[in-house]
N, C-alpha and C positions, 0 to 999 in steps of 0.2 A: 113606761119602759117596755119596749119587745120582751117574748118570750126566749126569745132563740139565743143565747149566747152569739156575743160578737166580739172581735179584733179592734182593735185600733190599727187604721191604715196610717204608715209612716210616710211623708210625702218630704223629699228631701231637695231644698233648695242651694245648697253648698255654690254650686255651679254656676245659681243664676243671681239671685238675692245677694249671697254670701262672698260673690267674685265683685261684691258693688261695694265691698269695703274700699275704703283708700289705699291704694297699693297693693292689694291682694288679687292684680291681676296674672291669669294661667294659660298659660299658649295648651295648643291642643294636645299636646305628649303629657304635659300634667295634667288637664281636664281627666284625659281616658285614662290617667293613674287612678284618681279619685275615684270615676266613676266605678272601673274595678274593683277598687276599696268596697265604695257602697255596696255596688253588687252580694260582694263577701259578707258585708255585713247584715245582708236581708233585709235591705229597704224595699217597700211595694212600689214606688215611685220615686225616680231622678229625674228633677230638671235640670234640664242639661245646658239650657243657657237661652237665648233669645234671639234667634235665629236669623232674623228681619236686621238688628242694629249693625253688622259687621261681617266682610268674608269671614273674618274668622270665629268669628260665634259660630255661623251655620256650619261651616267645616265642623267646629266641636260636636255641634248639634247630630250633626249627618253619622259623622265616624264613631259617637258615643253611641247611637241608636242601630248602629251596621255591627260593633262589637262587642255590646252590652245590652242590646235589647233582643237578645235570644229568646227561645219558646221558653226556659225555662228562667230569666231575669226578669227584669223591674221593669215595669212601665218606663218607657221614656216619654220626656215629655218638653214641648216650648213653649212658650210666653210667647201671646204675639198681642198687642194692643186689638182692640175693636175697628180695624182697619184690612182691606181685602186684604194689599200687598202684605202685610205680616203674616195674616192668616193662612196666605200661597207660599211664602217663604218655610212657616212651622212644618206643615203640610211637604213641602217641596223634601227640608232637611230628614223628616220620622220615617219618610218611608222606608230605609232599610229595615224599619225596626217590627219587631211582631207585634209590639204592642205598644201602638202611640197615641200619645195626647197633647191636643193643642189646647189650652190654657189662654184665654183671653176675657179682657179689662176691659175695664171705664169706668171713670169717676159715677160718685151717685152721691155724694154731700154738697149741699148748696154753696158750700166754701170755695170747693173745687169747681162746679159749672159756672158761677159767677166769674172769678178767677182767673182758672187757668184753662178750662172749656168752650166756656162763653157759648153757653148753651142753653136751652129750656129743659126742665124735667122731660117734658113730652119729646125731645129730639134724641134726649139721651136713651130714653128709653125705647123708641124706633130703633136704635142706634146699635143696643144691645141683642136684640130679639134676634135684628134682620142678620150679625155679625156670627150669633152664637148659632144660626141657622147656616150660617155658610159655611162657619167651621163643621158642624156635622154632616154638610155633602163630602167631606175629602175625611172623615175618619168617625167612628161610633161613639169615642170616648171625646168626649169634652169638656175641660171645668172652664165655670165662667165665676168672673171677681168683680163684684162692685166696689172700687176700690177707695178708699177713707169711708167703708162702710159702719163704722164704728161710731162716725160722727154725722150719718144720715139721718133722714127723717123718716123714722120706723114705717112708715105707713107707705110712704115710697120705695123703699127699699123691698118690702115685703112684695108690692107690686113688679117693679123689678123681677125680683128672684121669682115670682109667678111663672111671667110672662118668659123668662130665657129658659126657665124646664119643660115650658110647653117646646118653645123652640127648638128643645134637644139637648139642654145641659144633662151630662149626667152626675158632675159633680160643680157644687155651689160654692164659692169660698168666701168667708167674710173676714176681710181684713181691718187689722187694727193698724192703720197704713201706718200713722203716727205715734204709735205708742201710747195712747192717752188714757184710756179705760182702766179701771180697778175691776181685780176680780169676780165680786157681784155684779157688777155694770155691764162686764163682758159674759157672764152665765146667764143674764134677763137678757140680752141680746136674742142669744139664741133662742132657749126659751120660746122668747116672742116669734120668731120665725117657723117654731117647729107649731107653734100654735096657732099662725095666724095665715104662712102662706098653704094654701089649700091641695095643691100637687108636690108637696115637700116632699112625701112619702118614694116618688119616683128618682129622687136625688141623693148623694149623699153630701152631710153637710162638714164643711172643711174649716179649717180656722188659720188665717195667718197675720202676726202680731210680732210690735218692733217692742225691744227692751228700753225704752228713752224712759222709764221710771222703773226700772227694773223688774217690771212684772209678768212678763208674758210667760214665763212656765207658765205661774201661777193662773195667769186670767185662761190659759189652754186645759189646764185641769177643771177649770171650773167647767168651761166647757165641755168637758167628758161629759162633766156629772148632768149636762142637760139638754144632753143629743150631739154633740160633733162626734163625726166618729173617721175625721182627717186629719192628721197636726200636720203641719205645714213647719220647717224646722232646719238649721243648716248646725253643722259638726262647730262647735264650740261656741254655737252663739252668735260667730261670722257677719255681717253684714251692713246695709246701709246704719249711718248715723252710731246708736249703741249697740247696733245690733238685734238678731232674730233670735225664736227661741230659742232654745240651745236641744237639741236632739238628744245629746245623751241624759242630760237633766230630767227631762219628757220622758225616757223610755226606761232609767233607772228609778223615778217617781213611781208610775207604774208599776214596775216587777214588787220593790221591796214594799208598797204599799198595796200591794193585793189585795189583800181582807177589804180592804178601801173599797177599791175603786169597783169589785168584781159585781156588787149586786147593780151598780150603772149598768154593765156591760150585758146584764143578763147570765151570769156567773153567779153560783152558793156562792157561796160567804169565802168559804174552808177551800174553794177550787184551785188547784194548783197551774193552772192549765195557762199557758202566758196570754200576756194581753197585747202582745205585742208581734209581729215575725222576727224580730232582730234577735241576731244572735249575739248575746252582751259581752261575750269573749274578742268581738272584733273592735270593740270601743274604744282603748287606749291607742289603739292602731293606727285607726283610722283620724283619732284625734291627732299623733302624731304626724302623720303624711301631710294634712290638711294644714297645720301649722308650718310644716317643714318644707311645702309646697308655694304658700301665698306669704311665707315671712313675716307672721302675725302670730307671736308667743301668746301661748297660756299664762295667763299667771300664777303664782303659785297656789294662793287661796282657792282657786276654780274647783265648784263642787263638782266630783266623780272624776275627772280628768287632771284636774292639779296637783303638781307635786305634791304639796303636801295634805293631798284631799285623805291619803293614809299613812300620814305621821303622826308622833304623838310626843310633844316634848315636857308635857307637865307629869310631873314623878307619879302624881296618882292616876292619872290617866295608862301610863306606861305599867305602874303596876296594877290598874286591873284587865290590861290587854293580855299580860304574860299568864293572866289565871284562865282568863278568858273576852278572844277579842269581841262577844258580842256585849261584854261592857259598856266599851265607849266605840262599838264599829258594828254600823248597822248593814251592813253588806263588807263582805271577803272581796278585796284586792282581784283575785282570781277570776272572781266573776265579770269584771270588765278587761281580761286580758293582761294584768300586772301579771307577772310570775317573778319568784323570786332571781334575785343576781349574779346565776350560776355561771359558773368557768364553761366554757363550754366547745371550744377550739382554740387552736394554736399554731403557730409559725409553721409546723409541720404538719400540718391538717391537709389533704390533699381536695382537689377542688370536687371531687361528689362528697366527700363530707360537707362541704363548703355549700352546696346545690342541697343538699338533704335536710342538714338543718334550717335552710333559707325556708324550706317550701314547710318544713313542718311552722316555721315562723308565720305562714300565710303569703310568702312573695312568692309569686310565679313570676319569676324572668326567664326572657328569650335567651338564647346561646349569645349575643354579642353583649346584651344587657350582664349576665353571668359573668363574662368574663371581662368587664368593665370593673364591676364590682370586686371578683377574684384579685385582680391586680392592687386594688384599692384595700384590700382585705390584707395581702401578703406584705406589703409596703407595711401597712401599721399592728403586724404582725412581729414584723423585725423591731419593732420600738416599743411595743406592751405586753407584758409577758403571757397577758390572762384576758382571754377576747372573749366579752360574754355577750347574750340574747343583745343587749340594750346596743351595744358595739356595731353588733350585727348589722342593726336595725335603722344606726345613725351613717354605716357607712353606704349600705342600700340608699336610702334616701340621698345623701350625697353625692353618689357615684352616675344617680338612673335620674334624680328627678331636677335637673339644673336646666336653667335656661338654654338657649342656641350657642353655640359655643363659637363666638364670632373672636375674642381675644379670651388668650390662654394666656396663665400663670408661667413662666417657663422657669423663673427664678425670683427667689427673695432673699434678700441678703440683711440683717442690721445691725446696727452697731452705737450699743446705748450704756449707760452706767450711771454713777450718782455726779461724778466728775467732767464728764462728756455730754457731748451732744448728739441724739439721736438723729441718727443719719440709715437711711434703707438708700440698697438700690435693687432695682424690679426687670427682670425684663420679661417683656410680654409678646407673643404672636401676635401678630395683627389678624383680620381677615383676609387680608393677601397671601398671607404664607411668612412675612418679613419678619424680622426678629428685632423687635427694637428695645433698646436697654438707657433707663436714667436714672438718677438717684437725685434726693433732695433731703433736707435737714425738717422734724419739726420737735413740735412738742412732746412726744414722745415718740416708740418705737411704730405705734400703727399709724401716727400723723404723720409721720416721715417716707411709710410705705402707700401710701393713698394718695400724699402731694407728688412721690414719686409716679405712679399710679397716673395721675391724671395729667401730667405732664406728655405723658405715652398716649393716654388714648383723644385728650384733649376734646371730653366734652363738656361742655359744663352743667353742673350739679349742685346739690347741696345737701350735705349731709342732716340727716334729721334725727336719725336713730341709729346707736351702735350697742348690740345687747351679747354676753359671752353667757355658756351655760355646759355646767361639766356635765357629759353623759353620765358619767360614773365616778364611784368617789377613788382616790390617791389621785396618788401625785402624777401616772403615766395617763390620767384620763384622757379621753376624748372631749374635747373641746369644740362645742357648737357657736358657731358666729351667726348672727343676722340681726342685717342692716338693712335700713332702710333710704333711699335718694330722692329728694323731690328735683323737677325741672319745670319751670313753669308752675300748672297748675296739677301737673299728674305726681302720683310717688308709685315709686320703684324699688322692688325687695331684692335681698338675695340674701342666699345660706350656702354655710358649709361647714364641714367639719374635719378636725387635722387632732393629731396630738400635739401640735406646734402652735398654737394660738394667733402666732403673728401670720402664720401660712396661712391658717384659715381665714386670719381677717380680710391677707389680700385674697383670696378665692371669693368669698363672700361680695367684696367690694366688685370684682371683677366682673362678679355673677348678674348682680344690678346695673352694672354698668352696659355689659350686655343686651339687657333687658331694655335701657334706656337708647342705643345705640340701633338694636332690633326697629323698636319703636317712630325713632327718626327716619331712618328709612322708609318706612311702608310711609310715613306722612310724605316724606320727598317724593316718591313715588307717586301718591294721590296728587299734591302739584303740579307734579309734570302733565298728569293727564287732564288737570281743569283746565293749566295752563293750551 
């Protein structure tokens, strides 16, 4: 163990990893939401997406790294495979940025060269060297990934990682691609690396691991304890298959296990001193936007971030909270940004109150953004008497973070009861400007509005997921919808939020629809020009 006290670098994959869940794709107005969020939040490193696969990844890439990669933000960073053109592409998108990183792979388990490489150790490992040498002509910072490193053969892997820090890696990541490792399995990982590859000391060494048996906090902590000093990690866990570590898990493990972790770090015992740069007040926040962005709910059990991560419904739990919450509460709500559910504007609130409270909330919106949300504010103003933080916070997201707005909601109408048949009729904008209006009968009040619905936009779909969730508690709540549409092989999210439920549903539906709609397009587009 160093002498020198050290940090753990947060390396945040939300963008790249985490947008490779099933329908938690984000066009670039929500990437640069996010990556602001992060920013706010004090991550040392955002990857921003993968620059090489799509125009609009590198747009992301480019625009995240030109307005979030200031002298004083986070590294930016891209994924580019072991390949020039990705490498020119990474490289091409960072430059706005002050401080970028290109991130480049290759398999190194004989699962994978066999497979899906078809390659020799010795090719791959040319492969690697010559890659991770080119990416250091176009930038100083470089992490290289030998990827299903987890399930390598040590002695290769070690060579490997040699041979790409002479190259110029400066930081090394070993991925648990597949999720497979138990915690002691992934602590002797490292271990073995920090003791066996011989210029290790020039690198630092990073860790990135899939949830597929639930364990990657845990095998990430082990790794603390035996040299990583990178977690590699997306905002609620996000990502391919079960998912990636979860960030705030990682960075709340940490804080309230200090005593723990500190002598790893090079840290007394008693040190108060965080182990982390994130600020934990931005973590509910940012978990919010992230769910409210890719249409991928939390659940409620979800440690630090789930509703009911600080409930308590058994009597004795509840009364040893009232005597004291460090009873049965091992960290304060507060500390991750809950505040309690204060009243805190009103119908008659004028819009710099409206501006003042936003920003003490942590949004910074533009004047057109402001006054999107204002309108959106004063509308369910008039319908609740008592508009608090949480209000706030669900009509922002709503108002600022929605797909392209190709068909609008213009009207919902329905008509349901115990003796009737629910009947909606919708009319929608088109993307022409046209107003087109129909109604249709179904099973209840939002199958009536969504057959209606598709009648108008006439694409097809299929519904896969439909989820309702009260912002706040009575009976005036705000009500959050999101849904999710498969077409083919892709899924498609959308959110919103109304006092109205049925409003919200068709907003939500309209929002994915949207989405799928956007989608068709740019492929139309791409046939025309192979055509």
């Amino acid at each position: 163990m160093d002498n020198k006290a050290e940090k753990i670098i947060i390396f945040d994959t939300t963008l790249r990893d985490g947008e490779q869940s099933p329908g938690a794709k984000l066009n670039v107005e929500e990437k640069l939401a996010i990556a602001k969020q992060l920013a706010r939040l004090g991550v040392d490193v955002i990857e921003a997406g993968f620059a090489f696969t799509s125009p609009g990844d590198f747009a992301a890439v480019s625009k995240i790294a030109q307005t979030v990669g200031t002298e004083d933000g986070p590294i930016i960073c891209s994924l580019a495979r072991a390949i020039k053109a990705d490498i020119e592409a990474a490289a091409e998108a960072l430059k706005p940025a002050v401080k970028g990183r290109i991130h480049t792979f290759i398999s190194t388990s004989d699962i994978h060269l066999e497979y899906q490489l078809r390659k020799s150790r010795s090719e791959v490992l040319a492969i690697a060297e010559e890659m991770v040498a080119y990416a250091k002509s176009f930038m100083a910072d470089v992490e290289f990934s030998p990827m299903d490193a987890a399930r390598s053969d040590p002695e290769f892997l070690y060579q490997v990682l040699e041979k790409t820090i002479a190259a110029g890696a400066t930081t090394v990541n070993i991925p648990d691609t597949v999720g497979y490792t138990t915690p002691s399995e992934f602590g002797a990982i490292i271990k073995g690396i920090k003791d066996n590859v011989p210029n290790i000391d020039q690198a630092i060494i990073s860790v990135h691991g899939h949830n597929d048996l639930g364990l990657a906090v845990a095998n990430f902590l082990e790794a603390v304890k035996n040299g990583a000093r990178q977690l590699e990690c997306t905002i609620n866990g996000i990502g391919e298959r079960a998912g990636n570590a979860a960030l705030e898990e990682l960075v709340m493990a940490l804080h309230v296990r200090r005593q723990y972790f500190n002598p790893f770090l090079g840290h007394a015992v008693d040190s108060e001193e965080p182990l982390t740069n994130i600020d934990t007040k931005q973590i509910y926040k940012t978990s919010r936007l992230v769910s409210n962005c890719t249409g991928m709910l939390v659940q409620p059990n979800k440690a630090i971030v789930g509703a009911n991560a600080f409930s308590h419904e058994s009597g004795i739990h509840q009364d040893g909270v009232l005597k004291n919450k460090l009873t049965y509460e091992i960290m304060d709500a507060q500390l991750i940004g809950l505040t309690d559910n204060q009243i805190v504007l009103g119908k008659l609130s004028g819009r710099n109150a409206f501006r003042s409270r936003l920003k003490e909330l942590g949004f910074e919106l533009s004047d057109t953004e402001l006054n999107k949300a204002f309108v959106k504010f004063k509308d369910i103003a008039d319908k609740k008497k008592e508009i608090t933080d949480w209000d706030l916070e669900a009509i922002v997201n709503d108002e600022i973070l929605q797909s392209p707005e190709l068909f609008r909601v213009e009207l919902v109408q329905v008509s349901a009861g115990s003796n009737a048949k629910p009947t909606a009729t919708v009319t929608l904008r088109t993307p022409s400007g046209e107003e087109l209006t129909d109604a249709a009968i179904g099973t209840g009040p939002v199958d009536a509005v969504y057959r209606a619905i598709n009648r108008v936009v006439n694409v097809p779909n299929q519904l896969i997921e439909f989820s309702v969730q009260s912002v706040t508690a009575g009976i005036d709540a705000i009500g959050e919808v999101t849904i999710r549409l498969r077409y083919e092989d892709r899924v498609f999210s959308g959110h919103a939020a109304n006092t109205d439920i049925i409003v919200a549903s068709a907003q939500a539906y309209v929002n994915a629809l949207n989405r799928l709609y956007a989608a068709l397009q740019v492929k139309a587009k791409q046939e025309e020009v192979i055509a």
